[in-house]
VEXDREN-2710 file (C-alpha; in Angstrom, 1 decimal):
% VEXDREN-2710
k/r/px/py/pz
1/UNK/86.2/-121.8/84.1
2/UNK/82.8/-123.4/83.2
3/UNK/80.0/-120.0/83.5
4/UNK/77.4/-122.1/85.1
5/UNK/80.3/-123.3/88.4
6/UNK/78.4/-126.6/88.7
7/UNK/80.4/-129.4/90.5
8/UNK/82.2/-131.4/87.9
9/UNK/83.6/-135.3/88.2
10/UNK/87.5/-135.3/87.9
11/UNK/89.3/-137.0/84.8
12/UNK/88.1/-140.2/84.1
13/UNK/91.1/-142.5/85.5
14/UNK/93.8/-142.1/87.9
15/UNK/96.3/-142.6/85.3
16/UNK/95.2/-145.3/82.5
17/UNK/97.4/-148.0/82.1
18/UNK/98.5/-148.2/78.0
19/UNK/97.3/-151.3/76.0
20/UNK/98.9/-154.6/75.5
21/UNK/101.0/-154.1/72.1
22/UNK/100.8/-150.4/71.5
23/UNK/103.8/-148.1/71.4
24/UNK/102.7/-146.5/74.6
25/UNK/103.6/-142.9/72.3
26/UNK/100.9/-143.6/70.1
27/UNK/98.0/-145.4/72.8
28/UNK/94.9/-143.8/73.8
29/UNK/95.6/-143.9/77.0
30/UNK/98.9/-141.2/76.6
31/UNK/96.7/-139.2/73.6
32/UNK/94.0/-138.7/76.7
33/UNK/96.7/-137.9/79.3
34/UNK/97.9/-135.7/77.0
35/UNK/94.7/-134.0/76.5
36/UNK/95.0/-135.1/72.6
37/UNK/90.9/-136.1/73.2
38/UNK/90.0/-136.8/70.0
39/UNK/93.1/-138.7/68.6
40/UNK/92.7/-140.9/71.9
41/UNK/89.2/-141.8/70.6
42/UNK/90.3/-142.9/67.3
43/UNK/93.3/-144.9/69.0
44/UNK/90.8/-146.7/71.3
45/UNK/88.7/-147.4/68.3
46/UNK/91.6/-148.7/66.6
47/UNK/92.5/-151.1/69.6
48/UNK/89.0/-152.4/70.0
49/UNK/88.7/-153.1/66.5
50/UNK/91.6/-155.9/67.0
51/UNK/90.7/-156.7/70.7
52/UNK/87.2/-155.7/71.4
53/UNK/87.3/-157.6/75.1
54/UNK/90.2/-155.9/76.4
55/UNK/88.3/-154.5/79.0
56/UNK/90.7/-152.0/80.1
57/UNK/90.2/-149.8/76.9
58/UNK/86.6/-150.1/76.9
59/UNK/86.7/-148.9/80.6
60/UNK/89.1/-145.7/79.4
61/UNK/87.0/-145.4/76.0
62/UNK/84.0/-145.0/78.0
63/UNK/86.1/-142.7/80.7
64/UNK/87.0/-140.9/77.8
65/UNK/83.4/-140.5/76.5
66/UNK/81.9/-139.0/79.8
67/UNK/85.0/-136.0/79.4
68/UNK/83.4/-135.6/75.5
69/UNK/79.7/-135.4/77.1
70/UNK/78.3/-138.8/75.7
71/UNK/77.2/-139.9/78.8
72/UNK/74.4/-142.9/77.9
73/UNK/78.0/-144.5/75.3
74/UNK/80.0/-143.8/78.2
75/UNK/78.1/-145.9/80.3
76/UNK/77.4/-148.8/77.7
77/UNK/81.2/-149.4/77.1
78/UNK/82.5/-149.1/80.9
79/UNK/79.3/-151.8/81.7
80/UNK/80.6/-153.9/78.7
81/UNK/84.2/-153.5/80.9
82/UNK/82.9/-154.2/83.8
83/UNK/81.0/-157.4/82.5
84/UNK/84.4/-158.6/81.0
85/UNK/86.3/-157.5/84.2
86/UNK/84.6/-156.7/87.4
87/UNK/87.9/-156.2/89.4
88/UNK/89.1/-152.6/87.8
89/UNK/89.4/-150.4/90.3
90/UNK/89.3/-147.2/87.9
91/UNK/86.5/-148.7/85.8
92/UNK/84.3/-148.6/88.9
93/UNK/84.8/-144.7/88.7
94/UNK/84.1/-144.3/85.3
95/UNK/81.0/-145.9/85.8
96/UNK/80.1/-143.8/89.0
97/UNK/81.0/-140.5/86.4
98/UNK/79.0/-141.6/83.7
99/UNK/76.2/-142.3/86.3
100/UNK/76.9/-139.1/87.8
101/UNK/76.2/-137.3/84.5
102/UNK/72.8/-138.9/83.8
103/UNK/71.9/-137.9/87.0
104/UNK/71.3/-141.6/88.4
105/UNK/73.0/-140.8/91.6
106/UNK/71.6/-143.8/93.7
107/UNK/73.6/-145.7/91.4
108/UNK/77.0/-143.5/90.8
109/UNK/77.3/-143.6/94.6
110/UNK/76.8/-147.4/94.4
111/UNK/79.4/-147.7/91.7
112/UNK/82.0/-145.2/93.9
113/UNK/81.8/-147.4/96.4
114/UNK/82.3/-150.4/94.4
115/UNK/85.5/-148.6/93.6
116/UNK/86.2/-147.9/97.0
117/UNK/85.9/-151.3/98.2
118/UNK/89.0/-151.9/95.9
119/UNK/91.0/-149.0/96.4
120/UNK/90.3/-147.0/99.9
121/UNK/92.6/-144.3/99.2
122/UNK/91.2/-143.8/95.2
123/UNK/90.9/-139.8/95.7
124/UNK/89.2/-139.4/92.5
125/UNK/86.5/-142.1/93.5
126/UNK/86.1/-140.3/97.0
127/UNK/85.5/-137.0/95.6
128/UNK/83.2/-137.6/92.8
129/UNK/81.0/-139.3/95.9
130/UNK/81.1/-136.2/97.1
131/UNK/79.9/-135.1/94.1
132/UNK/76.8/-137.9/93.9
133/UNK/76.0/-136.9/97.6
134/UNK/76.3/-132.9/97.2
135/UNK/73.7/-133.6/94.3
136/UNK/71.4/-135.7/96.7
137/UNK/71.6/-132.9/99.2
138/UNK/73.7/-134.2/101.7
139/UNK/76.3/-132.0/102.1
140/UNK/77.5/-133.0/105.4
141/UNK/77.9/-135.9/104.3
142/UNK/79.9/-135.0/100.7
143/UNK/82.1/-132.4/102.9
144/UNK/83.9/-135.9/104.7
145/UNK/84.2/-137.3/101.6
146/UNK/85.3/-133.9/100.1
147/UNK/88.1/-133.2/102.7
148/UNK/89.0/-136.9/102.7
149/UNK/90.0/-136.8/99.3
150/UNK/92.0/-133.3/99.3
151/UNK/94.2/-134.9/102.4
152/UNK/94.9/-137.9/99.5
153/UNK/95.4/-135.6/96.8
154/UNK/96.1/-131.7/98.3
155/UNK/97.5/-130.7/95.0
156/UNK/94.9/-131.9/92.6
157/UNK/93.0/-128.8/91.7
158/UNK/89.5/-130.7/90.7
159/UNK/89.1/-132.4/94.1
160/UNK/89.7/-128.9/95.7
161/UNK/87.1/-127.1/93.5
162/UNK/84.8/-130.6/94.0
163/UNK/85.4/-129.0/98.0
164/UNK/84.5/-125.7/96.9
165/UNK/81.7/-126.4/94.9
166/UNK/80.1/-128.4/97.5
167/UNK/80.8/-125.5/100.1
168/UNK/79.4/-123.1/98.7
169/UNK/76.2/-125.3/97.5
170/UNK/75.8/-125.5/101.1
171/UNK/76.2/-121.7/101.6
172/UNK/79.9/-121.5/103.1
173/UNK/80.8/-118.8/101.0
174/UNK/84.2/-117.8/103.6
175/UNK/85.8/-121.2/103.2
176/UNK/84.5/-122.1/99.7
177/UNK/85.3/-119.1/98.0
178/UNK/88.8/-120.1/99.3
179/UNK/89.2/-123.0/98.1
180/UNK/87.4/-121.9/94.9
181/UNK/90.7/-120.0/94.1
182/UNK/92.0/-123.4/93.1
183/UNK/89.9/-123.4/89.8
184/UNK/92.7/-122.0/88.0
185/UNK/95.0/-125.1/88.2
186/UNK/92.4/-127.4/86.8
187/UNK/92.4/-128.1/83.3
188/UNK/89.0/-127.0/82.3
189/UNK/89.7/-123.7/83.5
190/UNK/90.4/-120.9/80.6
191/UNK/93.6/-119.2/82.4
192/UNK/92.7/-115.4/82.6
193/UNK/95.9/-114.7/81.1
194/UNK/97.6/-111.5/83.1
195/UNK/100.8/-111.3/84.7
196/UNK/100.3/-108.9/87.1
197/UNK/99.5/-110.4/90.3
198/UNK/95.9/-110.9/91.8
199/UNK/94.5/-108.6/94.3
200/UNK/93.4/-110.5/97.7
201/UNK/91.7/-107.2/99.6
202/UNK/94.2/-105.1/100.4
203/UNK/94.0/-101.4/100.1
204/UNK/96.0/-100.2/97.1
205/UNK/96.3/-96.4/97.1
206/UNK/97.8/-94.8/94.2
207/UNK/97.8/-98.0/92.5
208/UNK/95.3/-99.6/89.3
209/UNK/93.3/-102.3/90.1
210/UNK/91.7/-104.3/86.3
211/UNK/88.7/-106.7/87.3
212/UNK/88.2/-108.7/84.3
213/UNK/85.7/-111.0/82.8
214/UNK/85.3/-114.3/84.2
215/UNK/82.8/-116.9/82.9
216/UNK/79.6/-116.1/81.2
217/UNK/77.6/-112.5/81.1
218/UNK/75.7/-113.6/84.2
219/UNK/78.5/-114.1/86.1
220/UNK/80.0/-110.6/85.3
221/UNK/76.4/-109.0/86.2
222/UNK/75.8/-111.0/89.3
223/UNK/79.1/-110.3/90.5
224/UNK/79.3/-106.6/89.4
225/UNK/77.9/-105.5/92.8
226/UNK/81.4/-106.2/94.0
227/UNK/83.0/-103.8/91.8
228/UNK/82.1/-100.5/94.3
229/UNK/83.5/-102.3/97.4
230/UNK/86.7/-103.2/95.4
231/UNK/87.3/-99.9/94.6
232/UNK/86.7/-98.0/97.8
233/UNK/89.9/-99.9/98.8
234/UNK/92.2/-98.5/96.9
235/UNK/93.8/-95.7/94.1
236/UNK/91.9/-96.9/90.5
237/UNK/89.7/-99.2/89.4
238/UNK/89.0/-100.4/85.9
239/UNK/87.0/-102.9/84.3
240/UNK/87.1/-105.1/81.5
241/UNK/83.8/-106.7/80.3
242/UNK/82.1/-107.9/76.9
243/UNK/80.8/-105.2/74.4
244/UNK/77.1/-106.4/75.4
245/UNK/77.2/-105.4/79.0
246/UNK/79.3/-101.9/78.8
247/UNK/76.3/-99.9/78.4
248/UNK/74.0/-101.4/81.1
249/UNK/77.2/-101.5/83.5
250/UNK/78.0/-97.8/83.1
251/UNK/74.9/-96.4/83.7
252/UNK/74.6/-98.9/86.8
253/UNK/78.3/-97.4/88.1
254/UNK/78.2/-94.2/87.1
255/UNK/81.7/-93.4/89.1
256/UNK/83.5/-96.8/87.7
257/UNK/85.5/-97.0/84.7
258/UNK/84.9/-99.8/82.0
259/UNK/86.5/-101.0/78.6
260/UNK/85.3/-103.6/76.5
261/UNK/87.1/-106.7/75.7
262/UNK/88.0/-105.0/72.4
263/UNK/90.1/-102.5/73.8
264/UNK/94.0/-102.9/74.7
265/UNK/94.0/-104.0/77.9
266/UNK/95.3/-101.0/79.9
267/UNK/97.8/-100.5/81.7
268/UNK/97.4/-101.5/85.6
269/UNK/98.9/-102.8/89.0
270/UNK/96.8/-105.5/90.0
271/UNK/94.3/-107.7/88.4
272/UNK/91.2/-109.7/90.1
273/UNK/89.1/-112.2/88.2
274/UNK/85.6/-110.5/89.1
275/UNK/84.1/-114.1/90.4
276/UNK/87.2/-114.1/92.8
277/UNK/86.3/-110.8/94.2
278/UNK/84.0/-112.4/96.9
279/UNK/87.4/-114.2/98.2
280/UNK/89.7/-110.7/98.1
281/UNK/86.4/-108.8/100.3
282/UNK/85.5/-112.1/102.5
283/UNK/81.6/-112.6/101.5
284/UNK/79.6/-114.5/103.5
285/UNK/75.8/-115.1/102.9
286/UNK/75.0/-112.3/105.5
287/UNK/77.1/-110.0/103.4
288/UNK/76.4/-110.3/99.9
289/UNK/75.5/-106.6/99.0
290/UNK/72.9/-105.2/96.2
291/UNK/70.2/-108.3/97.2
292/UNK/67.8/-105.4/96.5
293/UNK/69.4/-104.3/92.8
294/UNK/72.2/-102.5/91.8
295/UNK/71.5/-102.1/88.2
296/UNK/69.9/-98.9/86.6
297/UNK/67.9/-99.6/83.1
298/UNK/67.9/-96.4/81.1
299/UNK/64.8/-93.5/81.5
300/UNK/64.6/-93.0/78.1
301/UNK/64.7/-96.8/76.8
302/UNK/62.3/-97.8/80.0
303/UNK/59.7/-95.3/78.4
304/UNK/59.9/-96.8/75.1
305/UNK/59.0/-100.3/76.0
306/UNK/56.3/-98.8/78.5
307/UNK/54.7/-97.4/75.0
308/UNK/55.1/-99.9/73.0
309/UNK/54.0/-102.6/75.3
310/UNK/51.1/-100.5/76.2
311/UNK/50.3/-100.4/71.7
312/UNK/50.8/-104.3/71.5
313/UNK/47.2/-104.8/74.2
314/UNK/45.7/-101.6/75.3
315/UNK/43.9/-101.8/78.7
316/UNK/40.6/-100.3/79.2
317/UNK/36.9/-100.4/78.2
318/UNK/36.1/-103.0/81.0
319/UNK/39.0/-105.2/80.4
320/UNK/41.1/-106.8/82.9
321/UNK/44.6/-105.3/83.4
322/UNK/47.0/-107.5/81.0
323/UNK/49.6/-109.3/83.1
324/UNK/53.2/-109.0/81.0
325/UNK/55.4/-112.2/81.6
326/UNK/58.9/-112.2/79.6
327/UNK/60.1/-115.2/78.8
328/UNK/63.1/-117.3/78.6
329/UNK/63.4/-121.0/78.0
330/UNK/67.2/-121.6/77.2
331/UNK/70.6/-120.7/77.8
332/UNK/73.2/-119.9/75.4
333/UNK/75.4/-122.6/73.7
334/UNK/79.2/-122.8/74.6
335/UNK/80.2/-126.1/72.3
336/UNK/83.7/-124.8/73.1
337/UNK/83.5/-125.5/76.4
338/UNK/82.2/-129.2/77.3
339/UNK/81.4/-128.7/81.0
340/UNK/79.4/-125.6/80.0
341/UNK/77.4/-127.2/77.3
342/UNK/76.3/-130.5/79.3
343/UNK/75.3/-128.1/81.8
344/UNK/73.5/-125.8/79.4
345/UNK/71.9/-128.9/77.4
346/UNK/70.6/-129.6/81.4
347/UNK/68.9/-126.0/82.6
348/UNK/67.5/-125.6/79.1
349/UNK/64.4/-126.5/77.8
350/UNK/61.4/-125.4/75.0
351/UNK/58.9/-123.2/74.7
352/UNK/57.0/-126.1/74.3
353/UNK/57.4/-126.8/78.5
354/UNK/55.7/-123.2/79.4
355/UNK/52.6/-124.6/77.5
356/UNK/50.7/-124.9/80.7
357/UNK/51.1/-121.1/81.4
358/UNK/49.6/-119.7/78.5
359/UNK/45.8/-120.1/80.0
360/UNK/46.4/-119.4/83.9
361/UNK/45.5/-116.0/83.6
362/UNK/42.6/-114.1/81.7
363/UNK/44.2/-111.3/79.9
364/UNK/48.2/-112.7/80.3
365/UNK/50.7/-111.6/77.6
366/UNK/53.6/-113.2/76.9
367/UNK/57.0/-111.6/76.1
368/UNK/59.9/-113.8/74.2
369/UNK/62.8/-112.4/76.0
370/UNK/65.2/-115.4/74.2
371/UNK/67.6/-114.9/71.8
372/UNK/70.3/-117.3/69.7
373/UNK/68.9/-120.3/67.8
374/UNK/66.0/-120.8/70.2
375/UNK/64.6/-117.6/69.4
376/UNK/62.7/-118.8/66.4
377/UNK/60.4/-120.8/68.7
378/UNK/59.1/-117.7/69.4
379/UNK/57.6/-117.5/65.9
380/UNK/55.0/-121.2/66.7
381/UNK/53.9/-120.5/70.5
382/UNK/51.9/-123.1/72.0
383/UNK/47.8/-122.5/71.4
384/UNK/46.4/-120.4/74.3
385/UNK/49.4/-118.6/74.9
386/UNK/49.9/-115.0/73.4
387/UNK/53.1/-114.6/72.6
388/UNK/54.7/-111.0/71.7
389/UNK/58.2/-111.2/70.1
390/UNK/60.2/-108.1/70.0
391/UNK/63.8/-109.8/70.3
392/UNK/65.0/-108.0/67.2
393/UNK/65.1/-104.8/69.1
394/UNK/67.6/-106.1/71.2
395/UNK/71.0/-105.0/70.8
396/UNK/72.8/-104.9/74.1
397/UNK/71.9/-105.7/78.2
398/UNK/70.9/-102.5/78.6
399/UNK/68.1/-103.0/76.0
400/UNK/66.7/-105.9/77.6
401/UNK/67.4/-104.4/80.8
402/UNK/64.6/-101.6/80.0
403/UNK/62.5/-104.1/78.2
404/UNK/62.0/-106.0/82.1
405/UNK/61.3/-102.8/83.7
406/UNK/58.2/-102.3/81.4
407/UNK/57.2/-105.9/82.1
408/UNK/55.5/-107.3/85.5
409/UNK/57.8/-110.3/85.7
410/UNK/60.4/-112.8/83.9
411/UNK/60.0/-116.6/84.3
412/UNK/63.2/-118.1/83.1
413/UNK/65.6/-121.1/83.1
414/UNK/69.0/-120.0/85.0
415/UNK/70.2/-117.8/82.3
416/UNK/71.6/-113.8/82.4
417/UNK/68.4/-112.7/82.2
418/UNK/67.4/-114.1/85.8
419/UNK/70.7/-112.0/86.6
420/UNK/69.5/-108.5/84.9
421/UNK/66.2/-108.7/86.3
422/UNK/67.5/-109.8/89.8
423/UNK/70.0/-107.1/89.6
424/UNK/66.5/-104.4/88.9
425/UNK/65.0/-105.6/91.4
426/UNK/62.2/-106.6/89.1
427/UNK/60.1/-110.2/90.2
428/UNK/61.6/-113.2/88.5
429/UNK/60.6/-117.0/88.8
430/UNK/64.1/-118.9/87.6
431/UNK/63.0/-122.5/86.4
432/UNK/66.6/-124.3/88.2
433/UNK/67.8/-127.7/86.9
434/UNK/67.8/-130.5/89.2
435/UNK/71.7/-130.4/89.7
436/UNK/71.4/-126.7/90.4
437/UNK/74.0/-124.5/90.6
438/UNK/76.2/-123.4/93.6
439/UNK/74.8/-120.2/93.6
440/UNK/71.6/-121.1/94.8
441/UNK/72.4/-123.1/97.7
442/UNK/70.4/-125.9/98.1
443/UNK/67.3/-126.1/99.2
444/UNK/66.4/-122.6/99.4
445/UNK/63.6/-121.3/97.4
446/UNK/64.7/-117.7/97.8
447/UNK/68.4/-116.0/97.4
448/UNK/70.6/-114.2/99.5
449/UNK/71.5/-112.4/95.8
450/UNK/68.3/-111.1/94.9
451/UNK/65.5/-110.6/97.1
452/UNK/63.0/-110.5/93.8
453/UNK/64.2/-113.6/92.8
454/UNK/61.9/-117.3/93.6
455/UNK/63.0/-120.4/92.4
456/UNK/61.4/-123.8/91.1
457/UNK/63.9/-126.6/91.3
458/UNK/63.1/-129.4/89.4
459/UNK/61.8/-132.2/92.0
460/UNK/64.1/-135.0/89.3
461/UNK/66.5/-134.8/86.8
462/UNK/65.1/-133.5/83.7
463/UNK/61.8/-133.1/84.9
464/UNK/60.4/-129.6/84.3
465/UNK/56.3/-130.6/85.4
466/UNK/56.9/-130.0/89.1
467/UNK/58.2/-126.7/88.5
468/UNK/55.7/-125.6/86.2
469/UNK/52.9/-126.9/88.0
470/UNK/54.3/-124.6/91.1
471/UNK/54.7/-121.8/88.7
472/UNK/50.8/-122.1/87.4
473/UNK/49.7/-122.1/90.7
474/UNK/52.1/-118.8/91.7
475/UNK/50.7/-117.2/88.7
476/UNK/47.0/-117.1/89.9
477/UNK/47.9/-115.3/93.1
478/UNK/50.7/-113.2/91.2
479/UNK/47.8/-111.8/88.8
480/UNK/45.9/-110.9/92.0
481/UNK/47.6/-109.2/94.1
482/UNK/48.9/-107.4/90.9
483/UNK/46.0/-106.2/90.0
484/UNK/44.7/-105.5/93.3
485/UNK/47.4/-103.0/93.5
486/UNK/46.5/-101.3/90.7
487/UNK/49.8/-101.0/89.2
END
């Protein structure tokens, strides 16, 4: 399943119709259905080449386009349809999802209903409104159009997980980590490949219960707080997580078992994907355990940093405390995954945005906590801001982990490291794009998962000034009361 959860449109047609003189085994419209992406683009290439105003291929080219993530080409050939065309039902709705993903919502709910107007019962067209309006913060609103379209279409698994998403955006964690479940019968969802059947909460004495990865590492760390309540239900309880997070997670549950992905995976009873553990214990908002941390850096690695932050800009003879502010300015790539790299081009940004903070504060130092290709920005700060880079030390969660402790907070884009300091219990200020993820239910500048975290949403799409303005001005009392303290 995509690692960031955000609410996705659903395919790009309810069901293309093939082209006028093309063996229907070789069209684009049966390479798509048949998830052959890329031959499909060459086929509609091939067919506009000969016809280029059949407006039924440009509407499924540019359908097609908006599942391959070029949104702005998407939008230019299912216009050019429309132009040629203005009475396709499904080309309305590959306008609203191409819309949808440039974040011009007015006008994807505009086209929806354009669709709508056609075609009352068009279930994909009624839940990717949902979609438009959950992104508009109207929820109550998306949830009629949500439900509306699961009683058209009850077995299409990405208008149900449109439901959940838009649920639990709104903070109804009973009913939408319910119908979240359904995740698993979409087709962007990676299968988690067991056979033995999923736990839903019951006890299981003198049975083995294998949570397993799910998603990206901050989904596993978020959702590690789970793991103590699974097991207090039952016989034995192993987990399986990346090589990365193995240290940081044993030391954090000291009487849980882990194995990395690289082992065999052992032999067990029961398996639960560890972001449908909520579902099996019945989380709600007002249950969500660990807000206050649940993860334990190591002594020994905390007292390291502590040293060797206190070498990089000794404090003393008159001057001001330094302030210590990690930073992290973009999330890791998953070209593999589609869904998870639109979303990841969205929440990231550049170093180059966090400009603004580098004079705030008298005395500040700055800590690259980024790693991956955007690391090397690191190496070219913006002037005024010192920026210390010790990334190359970093070899696993628990490193970074004890590099937070020794810091006095993390301002971020929605990326694991929000999660590991969260998880501390250290202060971190998560820069959150404007089509936020579910996690952080909308309109809440605080979370029910961490009570260190605060977030700045961006006030529009790809807008990060509102946010940093907001953070400059949280700095100045931050640095204050900080130093106040005397810590």
């Amino acid at each position: 399943m995509p690692h960031d959860a955000s609410a996705r449109p659903s395919p790009p047609t309810s069901g293309p119709v093939s082209s006028a003189g093309q063996h229907p085994g070789e069209s684009g419209e049966a390479l798509q259905l048949a998830g052959r992406l890329e031959e499909a683009a060459g086929a509609y290439r091939a067919t506009l080449a000969h016809t280029p105003d059949d407006a039924r291929t440009l509407s499924n080219y540019g359908g097609l386009m908006t599942t391959l993530g070029h949104f702005e080409q998407a939008h230019a050939l299912v216009s050019r349809a429309l132009t040629l065309d203005a009475t396709l039902t499904d080309g309305w709705c590959n306008l609203g999802n191409a819309l949808l993903q440039l974040q011009r919502y007015d006008e994807a709910v505009a086209a929806y209903r354009e669709c709508l107007g056609r075609n009352p019962e068009h279930a994909l067209a009624i839940s990717n409104l949902g979609v438009a309006l959950d992104q508009r913060g109207e929820h109550d609103m998306a949830r009629k159009f949500h439900a509306a379209a699961a009683r058209l279409a009850p077995d299409d698994a990405s208008i149900r997980t449109n439901h959940a998403l838009s649920l639990l955006a709104a903070g109804d964690y009973r009913n939408g980590f319910r119908e979240y479940e359904w995740r698993w019968n979409t087709h962007h969802a990676r299968t988690h490949a067991m056979d033995t059947p999923q736990w839903q909460g019951e006890d299981f004495p003198g049975r083995t219960l294998l949570i397993h990865t799910e998603g990206g590492f901050g989904d596993m760390i978020q959702f590690s707080r789970f793991i103590p309540l699974a097991a207090a239900r039952g016989g034995r309880t192993i987990v399986r997580v990346r090589a990365p997070l193995l240290s940081l997670l044993r030391r954090s549950f000291p009487d849980q078992t882990f194995v990395t992905e690289e082992d065999p995976v052992p032999a067990h009873d029961l398996q639960c994907p560890v972001l449908s553990l909520p579902f099996a214990l019945g989380t709600t908002v007002e249950t969500i355990p660990g807000a206050s941390g649940f993860l334990v850096a190591d002594p020994q690695k905390v007292a390291f940093w502590q040293d060797r932050l206190a070498a990089d800009l000794p404090s003393g003879n008159g001057a001001k405390r330094p302030v210590r502010i990690g930073l992290v300015w973009a999330g890791a790539r998953h070209p593999e995954v589609r869904a998870v790299e639109q979303a990841n081009r969205r929440r990231s940004t550049t170093l180059e945005t966090f400009a603004p903070l580098g004079r705030v504060v008298s005395g500040s130092v700055f800590y690259s906590l980024q790693v991956g290709p955007e690391s090397t920005q690191a190496r070219t700060p913006p002037p005024g801001m010192k920026l210390i880079d010790h990334t190359a030390l970093l070899h696993d969660f628990s490193d970074t982990a004890a590099l937070i402790c020794a810091l006095d907070l993390v301002v971020a884009v929605d990326t694991s490291t929000v999660h590991v300091a969260g998880g501390l219990g250290r202060p971190v200020w998560m820069l959150s794009r404007y089509d936020q993820c579910w996690r952080w239910i909308t309109g809440r500048t605080d979370s029910p998962w961490y009570d260190s975290l605060r977030i700045y949403r961006q006030d529009r799409p790809f807008d990060w000034s509102g946010p940093i303005r907001r953070i400059r001005a949280g700095l100045k009392v931050f640095a204050r009361t900080l130093r106040a303290s005397g810590a």
